[in-house]
C-alpha positions as CSV (number, residue, x, y, z in Angstrom):
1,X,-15.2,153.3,-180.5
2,X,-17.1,156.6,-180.5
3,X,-14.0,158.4,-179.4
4,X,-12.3,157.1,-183.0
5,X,-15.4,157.8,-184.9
6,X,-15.3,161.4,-184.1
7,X,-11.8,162.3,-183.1
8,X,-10.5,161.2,-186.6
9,X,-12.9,163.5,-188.5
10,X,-12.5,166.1,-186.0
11,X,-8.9,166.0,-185.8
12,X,-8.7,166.3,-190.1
13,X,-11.9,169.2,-191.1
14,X,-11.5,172.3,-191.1
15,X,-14.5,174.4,-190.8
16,X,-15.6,174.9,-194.6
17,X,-15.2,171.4,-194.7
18,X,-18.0,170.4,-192.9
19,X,-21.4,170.9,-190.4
20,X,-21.5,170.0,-187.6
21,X,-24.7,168.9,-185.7
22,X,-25.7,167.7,-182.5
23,X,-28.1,164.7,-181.7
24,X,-28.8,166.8,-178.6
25,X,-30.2,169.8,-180.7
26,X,-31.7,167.7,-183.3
27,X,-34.2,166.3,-180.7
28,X,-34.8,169.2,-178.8
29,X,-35.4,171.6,-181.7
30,X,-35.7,169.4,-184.6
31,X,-37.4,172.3,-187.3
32,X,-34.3,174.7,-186.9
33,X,-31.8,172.1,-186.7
34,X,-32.9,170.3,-189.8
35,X,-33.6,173.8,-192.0
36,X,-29.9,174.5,-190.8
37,X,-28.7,171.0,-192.0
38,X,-31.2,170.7,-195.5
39,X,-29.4,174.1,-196.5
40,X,-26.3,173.6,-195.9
41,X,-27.0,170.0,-197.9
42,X,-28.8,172.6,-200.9
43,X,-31.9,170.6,-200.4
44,X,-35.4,172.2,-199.0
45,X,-37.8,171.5,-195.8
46,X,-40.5,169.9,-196.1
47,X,-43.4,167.6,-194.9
48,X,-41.9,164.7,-195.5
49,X,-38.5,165.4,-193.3
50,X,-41.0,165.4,-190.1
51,X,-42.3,162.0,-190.8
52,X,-39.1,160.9,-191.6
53,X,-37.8,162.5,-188.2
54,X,-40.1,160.2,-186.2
55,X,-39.2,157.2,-187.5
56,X,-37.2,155.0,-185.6
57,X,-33.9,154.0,-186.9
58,X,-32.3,150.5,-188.6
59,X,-30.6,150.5,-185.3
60,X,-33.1,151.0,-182.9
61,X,-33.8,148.8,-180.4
62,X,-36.7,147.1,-178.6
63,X,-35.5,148.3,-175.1
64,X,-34.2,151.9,-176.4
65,X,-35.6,155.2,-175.1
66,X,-36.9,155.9,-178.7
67,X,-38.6,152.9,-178.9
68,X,-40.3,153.0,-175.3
69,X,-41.2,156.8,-175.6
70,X,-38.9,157.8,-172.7
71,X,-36.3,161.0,-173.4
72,X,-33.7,159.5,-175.6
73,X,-31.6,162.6,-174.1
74,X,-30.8,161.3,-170.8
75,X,-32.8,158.3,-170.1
76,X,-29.7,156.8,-170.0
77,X,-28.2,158.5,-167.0
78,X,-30.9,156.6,-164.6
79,X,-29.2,152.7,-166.5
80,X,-25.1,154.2,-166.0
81,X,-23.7,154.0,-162.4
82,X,-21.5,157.0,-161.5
83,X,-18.0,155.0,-161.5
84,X,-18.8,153.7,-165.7
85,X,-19.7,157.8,-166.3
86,X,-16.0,158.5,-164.5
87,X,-14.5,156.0,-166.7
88,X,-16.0,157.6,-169.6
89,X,-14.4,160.7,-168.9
90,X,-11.2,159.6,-168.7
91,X,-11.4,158.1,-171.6
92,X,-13.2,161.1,-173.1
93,X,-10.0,163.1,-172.0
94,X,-7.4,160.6,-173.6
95,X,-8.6,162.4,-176.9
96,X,-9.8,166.0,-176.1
97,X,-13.3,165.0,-176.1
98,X,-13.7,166.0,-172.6
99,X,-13.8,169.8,-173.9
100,X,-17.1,169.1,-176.1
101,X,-18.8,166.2,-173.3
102,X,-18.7,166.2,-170.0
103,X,-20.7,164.0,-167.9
104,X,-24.2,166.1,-168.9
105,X,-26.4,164.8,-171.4
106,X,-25.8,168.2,-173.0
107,X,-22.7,169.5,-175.0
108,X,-20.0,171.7,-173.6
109,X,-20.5,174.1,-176.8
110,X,-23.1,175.7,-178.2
111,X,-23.1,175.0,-182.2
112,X,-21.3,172.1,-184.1
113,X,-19.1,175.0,-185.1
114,X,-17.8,176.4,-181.8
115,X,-16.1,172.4,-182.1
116,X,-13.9,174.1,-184.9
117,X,-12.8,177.1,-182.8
118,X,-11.9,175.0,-179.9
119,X,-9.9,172.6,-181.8
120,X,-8.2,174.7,-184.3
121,X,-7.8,178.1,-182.5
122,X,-6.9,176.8,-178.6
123,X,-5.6,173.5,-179.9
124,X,-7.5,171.4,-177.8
125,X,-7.3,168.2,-179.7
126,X,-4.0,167.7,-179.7
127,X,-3.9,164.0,-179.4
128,X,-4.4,161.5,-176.8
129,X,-3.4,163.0,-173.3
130,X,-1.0,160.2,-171.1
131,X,-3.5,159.2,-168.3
132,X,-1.8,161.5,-165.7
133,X,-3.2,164.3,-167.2
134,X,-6.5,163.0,-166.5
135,X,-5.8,162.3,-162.4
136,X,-4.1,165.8,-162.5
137,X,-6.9,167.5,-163.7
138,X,-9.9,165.9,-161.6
139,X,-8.0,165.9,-158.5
C-alpha cells in the first residue's frame, strides 16, 4: 500500500507543486525540518509545534517504538528478518522506489527535493519495472 500512496503523488507533482519531507529528518533534526516545512506552509515556529512534535499520534500503538521510547528510526530492523527486507525491495523496485529506499533506515537522497530531480530529470519513475528487472539487477 505505501508504494501506491507515494508513487501516485510522486509520479503527478512537479517540484513547485509540492515539499517534500522525510520522517527520517523530521526525527533526527526536528527544529530545521519543521522551520523548513511551517514556511513553506506561510505559517511561523513556535512553542507550541515542540509539544505538538512529541505527542504520539491517533495511530500509534501500544507496542510501537514511539510509544516504548525505543528509536522509531530503525527499531524495526531488529522485528524484520532479512528474506521480508528482500521482498520489500523487490517490491520497492516494481515502482522506482528502490532509487529513494534501499534496505537502510535512511533515504537514498538527501532532501525531499533531490526526489524531483531523480524522477523528472533521469526518469527514474517510469512505472512498474516487470520482475526480471529486479533479478537482473541484484544478481
Amino acid at each position: 500500500m505505501w508504494c501506491v500512496e507515494n508513487y501516485v503523488p510522486l509520479r503527478q507533482l512537479k517540484e513547485q507543486d509540492a515539499l517534500i519531507v522525510f520522517y527520517e529528518h523530521l526525527c533526527t533534526d526536528f527544529q530545521n525540518q519543521a522551520r523548513i516545512l511551517l514556511d513553506y506552509m506561510g505559517q511561523s515556529f513556535d512553542s507550541r509545534v515542540k509539544k505538538i512534535a512529541k505527542t504520539p499520534s491517533l495511530t500509534s500503538t501500544n507496542n510501537s517504538a514511539i510509544t516504548m521510547g525505543k528509536r522509531p528510526l530503525d527499531a524495526w530492523i531488529y522485528r524484520v528478518a532479512e528474506d521480508q527486507t528482500r521482498a520489500t525491495m523487490q517490491i520497492l523496485s516494481l515502482f522506482g522506489l528502490d532509487r529513494i529506499y534501499g534496505p537502510s533506515p535512511w533515504p537514498r537522497v538527501t532532501t525531499g527535493q533531490d526526489v524531483f530531480k531523480l524522477q523528472w530529470q533521469d526518469r527514474l519513475i517510469d512505472g512498474p519495472q516487470p520482475m526480471s528487472h529486479y533479478r537482473e539487477r541484484t544478481t
